[in-house]
N, C-alpha and C positions, 0 to 999 in steps of 0.2 A: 519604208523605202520610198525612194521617190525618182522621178526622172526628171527634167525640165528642157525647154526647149524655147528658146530665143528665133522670133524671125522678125525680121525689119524691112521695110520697105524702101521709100524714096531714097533717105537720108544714109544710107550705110554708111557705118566710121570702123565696124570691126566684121573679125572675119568668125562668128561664130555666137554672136550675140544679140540683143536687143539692137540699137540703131545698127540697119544695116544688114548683119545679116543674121542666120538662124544659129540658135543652139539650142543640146537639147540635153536633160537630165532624166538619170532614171533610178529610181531602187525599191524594190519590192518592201512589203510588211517589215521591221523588224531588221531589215536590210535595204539599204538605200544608195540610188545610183542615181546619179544624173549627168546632165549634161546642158550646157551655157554656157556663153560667154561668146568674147570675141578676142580676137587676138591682138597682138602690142603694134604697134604703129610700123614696128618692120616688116612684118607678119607678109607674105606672100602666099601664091598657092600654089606655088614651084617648092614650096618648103616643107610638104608633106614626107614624112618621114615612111622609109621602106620598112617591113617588120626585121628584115638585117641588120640595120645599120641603129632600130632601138633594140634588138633584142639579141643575145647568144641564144647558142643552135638548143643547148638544155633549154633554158628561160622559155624561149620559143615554143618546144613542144609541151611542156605544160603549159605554156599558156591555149593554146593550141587545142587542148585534152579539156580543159576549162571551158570555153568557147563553143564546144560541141557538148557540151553540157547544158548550154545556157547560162553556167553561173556568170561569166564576166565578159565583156566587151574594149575591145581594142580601146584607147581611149584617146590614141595619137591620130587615128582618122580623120580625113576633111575631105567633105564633098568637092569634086571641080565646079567651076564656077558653072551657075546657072544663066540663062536667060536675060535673068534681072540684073546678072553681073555681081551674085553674091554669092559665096560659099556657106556651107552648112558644117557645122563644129557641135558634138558634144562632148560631152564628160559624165564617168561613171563613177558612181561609189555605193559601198550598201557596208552595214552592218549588221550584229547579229542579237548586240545588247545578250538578253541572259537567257532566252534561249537556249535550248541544248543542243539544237541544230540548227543550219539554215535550211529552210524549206522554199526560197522563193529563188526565180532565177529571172534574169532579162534579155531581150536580142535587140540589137541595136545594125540596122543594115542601110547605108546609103546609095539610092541609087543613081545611076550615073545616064544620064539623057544620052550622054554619047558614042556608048558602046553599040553591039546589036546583040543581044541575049545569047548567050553560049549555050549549043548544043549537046556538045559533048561531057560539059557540067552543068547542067541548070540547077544543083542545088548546091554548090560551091558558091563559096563568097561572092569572085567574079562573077560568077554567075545569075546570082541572085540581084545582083547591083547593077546587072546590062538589064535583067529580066522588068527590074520594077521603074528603069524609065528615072524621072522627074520626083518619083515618088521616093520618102524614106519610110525608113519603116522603123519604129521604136515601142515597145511594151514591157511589160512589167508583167508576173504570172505570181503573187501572193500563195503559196502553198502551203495546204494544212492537212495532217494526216498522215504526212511524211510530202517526199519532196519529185517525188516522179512523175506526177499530173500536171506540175510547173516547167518541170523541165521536158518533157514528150510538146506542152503546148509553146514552150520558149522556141523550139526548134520546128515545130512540124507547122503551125500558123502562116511562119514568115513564108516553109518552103511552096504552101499551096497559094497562095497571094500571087508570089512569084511565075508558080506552074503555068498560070493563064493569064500571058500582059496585056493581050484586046481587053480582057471584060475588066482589070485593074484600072486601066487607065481610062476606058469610057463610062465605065460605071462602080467607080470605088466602093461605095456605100455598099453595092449590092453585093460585090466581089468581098469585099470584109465581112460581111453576114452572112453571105456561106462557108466561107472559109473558117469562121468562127465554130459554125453548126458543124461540118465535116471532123474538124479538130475534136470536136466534143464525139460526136458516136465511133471514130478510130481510137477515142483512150476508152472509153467505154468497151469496146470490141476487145481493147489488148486487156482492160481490166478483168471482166470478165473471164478471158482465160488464165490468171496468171491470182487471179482474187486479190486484186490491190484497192485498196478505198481511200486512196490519196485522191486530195480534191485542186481544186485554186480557183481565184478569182482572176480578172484581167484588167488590163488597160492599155488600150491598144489608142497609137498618132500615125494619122500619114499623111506625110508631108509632102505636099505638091508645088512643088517649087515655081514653075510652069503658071499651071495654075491657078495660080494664090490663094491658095486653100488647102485647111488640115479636113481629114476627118478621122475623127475620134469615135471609139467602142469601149464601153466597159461593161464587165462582167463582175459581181459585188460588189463591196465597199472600196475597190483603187480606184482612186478618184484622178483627173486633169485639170488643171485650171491654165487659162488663161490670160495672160498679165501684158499689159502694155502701158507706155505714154505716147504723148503726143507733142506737135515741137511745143506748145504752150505752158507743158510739163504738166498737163491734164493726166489722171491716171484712172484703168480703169482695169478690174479683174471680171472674169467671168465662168462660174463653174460649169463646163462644157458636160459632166455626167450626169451619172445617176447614181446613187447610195441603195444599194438593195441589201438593205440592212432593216432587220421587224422594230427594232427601238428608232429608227428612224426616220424610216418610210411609213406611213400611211397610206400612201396605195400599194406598196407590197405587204401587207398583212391583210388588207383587203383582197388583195389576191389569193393568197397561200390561205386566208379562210374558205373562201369560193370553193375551192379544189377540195376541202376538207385537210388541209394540214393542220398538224397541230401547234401551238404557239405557246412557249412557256418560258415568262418573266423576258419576253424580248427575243426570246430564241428560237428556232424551227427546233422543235421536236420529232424523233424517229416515230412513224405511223405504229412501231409493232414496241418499242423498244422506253421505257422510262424515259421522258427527257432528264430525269435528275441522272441519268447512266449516258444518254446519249442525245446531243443534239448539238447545233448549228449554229454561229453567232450572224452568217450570212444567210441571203434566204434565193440568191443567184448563183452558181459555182460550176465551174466546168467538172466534170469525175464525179467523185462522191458515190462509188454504185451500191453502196449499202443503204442509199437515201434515194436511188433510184431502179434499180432492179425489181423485178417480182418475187426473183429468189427471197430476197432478205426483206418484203415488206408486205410479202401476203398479195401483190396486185394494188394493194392504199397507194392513193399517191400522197405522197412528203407535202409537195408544195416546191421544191427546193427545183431551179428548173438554170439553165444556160442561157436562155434566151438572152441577146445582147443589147442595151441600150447601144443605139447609131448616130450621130451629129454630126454636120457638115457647116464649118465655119468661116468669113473671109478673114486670110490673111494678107498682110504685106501690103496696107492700103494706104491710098496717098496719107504723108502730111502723121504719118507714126513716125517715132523717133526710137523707140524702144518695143520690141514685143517677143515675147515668152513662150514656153509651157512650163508646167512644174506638173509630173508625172509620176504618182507615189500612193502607196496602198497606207490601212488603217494604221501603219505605226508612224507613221508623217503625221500624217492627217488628224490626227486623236489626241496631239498634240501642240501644232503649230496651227495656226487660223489661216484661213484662205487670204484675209490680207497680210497676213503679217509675211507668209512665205515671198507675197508678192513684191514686198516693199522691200523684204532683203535682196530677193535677185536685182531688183532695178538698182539700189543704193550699191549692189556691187559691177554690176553694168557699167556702171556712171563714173565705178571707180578704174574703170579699164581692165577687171579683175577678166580670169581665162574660166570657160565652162568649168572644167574641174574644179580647179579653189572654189567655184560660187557653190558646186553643187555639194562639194564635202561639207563646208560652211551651214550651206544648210540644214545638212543630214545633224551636225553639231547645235 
């Protein structure tokens, strides 16, 4: 799945993309959502669409029912204009390939500079969209095990982000890494009582429009990259994560040895349990409490831990013509090369193409 997300600096030509302004894509493992692009040259931001006038009142409430799930994200959305005098556009898609289920779900929330945070709802959309300011917020939650560790962290993440706007917006990094932690011991606590060992990985962007800067967290193998040119048509990608994956970290097998986990053919193995019966292909995951409780590991620890890789990057700097995210867990990624995704978004930028078309494109 993947996500993506366009932002532009000086030069903006579209309303949702590389030159110009932001977009952004998103889709989990196995399912894939994003968002990019920029909009057609009549494009306005008077032209945002009411959820009445896209949707009937059925259509609606299941979309509605979806949404509060995590699985799916509005995709007619656009930020008001920022600061910079750009809006922000993405576009969602995921698939499920052969899978029996989807397990992965994403939340996609823009927020809006010019509101003042609602009291009366602070975890309502509006709500959430006055709460987080300058800031957007877009992640992806990779869910293995079944699909309730993706979807508790698709929804509860964004709402504590939001909860506290001083410490979001003076200190993002810090505000996302507790907010991360907090996520992780509340599905824990509801795991525990309810005995679920549904896990996920993360990939968390927040976009500071204000600003001019993302930052980025991820929790396992969902990865972020970021893609730009310049007016020279210079190009440059950069993987903004971490991979906490034992086949392909060498400082997390160094770690998960430290602790005493076990490690077999690339895998985290359960402390009590066969790894040829039971073990991990990630070695970061949010949930998981059969790989972290004492109930089920005797006291051993796994190795298997949440702790989140953090990034803080500049965006929207003079003299860029085009810049990105592509936002997307191990079923993207294990597949497509970090340039190769990058050179699609720009060559469909360029084509004037809209977030969605680029991001299903992708996901193809």
């Amino acid at each position: 799945a993947l996500p993506s997300e366009a932002l532009s600096s000086a030069r903006a030509t579209g309303s949702g993309g590389a030159t110009g302004d932001a977009a952004v894509g998103i889709g989990g493992a196995r399912a894939v959502e994003s968002v990019a692009g920029r909009g057609g040259p009549g494009w306005k931001s008077s032209d945002q669409l009411s959820e009445s006038e896209a949707f009937g009142h059925q259509e609606l409430e299941d979309y509605s029912r979806d949404l509060r799930s995590g699985r799916r994200t509005l995709t007619t959305t656009v930020s008001p204009l920022s600061s910079l005098g750009k809006p922000l556009r993405y576009g969602v898609h995921s698939i499920q390939n052969m899978r029996r289920e989807m397990e992965d779900a994403h939340r996609a929330v823009l927020g809006d500079e010019g509101w003042s945070p609602s009291a009366s709802r602070p975890c309502s959309r509006e709500g959430m969209e006055a709460s987080l300011g300058s800031m957007s917020y877009f992640a992806i939650f990779d869910g293995h095990a079944g699909p309730r560790a993706a979807e508790f962290a698709g929804e509860r993440l964004c709402e504590l982000l939001a909860s506290d706007r001083n410490a979001l917006l003076s200190e993002p990094s810090e505000a996302l890494r507790k907010a991360l932690v907090q996520t992780e011991e509340e599905w824990l606590q509801r795991a525990r009582s309810h005995e679920m060992m549904d896990g996920t990985t993360a990939a968390v962007a927040l976009v500071d429009r204000v600003g001019q800067r993302c930052i980025v967290a991820n929790i396992g193998d969902s990865e972020i990259v970021l893609g730009s040119s310049d007016d020279s048509g210079q190009t440059d990608v950069r993987v903004l994560t971490e991979v906490h994956h034992l086949k392909r970290s060498p400082s997390e097998v160094e770690r998960v040895s430290k602790v005493g986990g076990r490690i077999w053919h690339g895998r985290l193995g359960h402390p009590k349990i066969s790894p040829q019966v039971l073990s991990l292909s990630v070695s970061r995951a949010i949930g998981d409490l059969f790989f972290k409780d004492a109930k089920f590991t005797d006291g051993i620890q796994s190795g298997l831990s949440a702790e989140a890789y953090i990034s803080t990057v500049d965006i929207c700097s003079r003299g860029t013509a085009e810049e990105f995210l592509v936002i997307g867990c191990d079923g993207l990624w294990d597949t497509v090369k970090y340039q190769e995704a990058a050179e699609f978004v720009l060559d469909m930028l360029n084509a004037k193409e809209d977030p969605q078309t680029i991001t299903e494109g992708l996901v193809r």
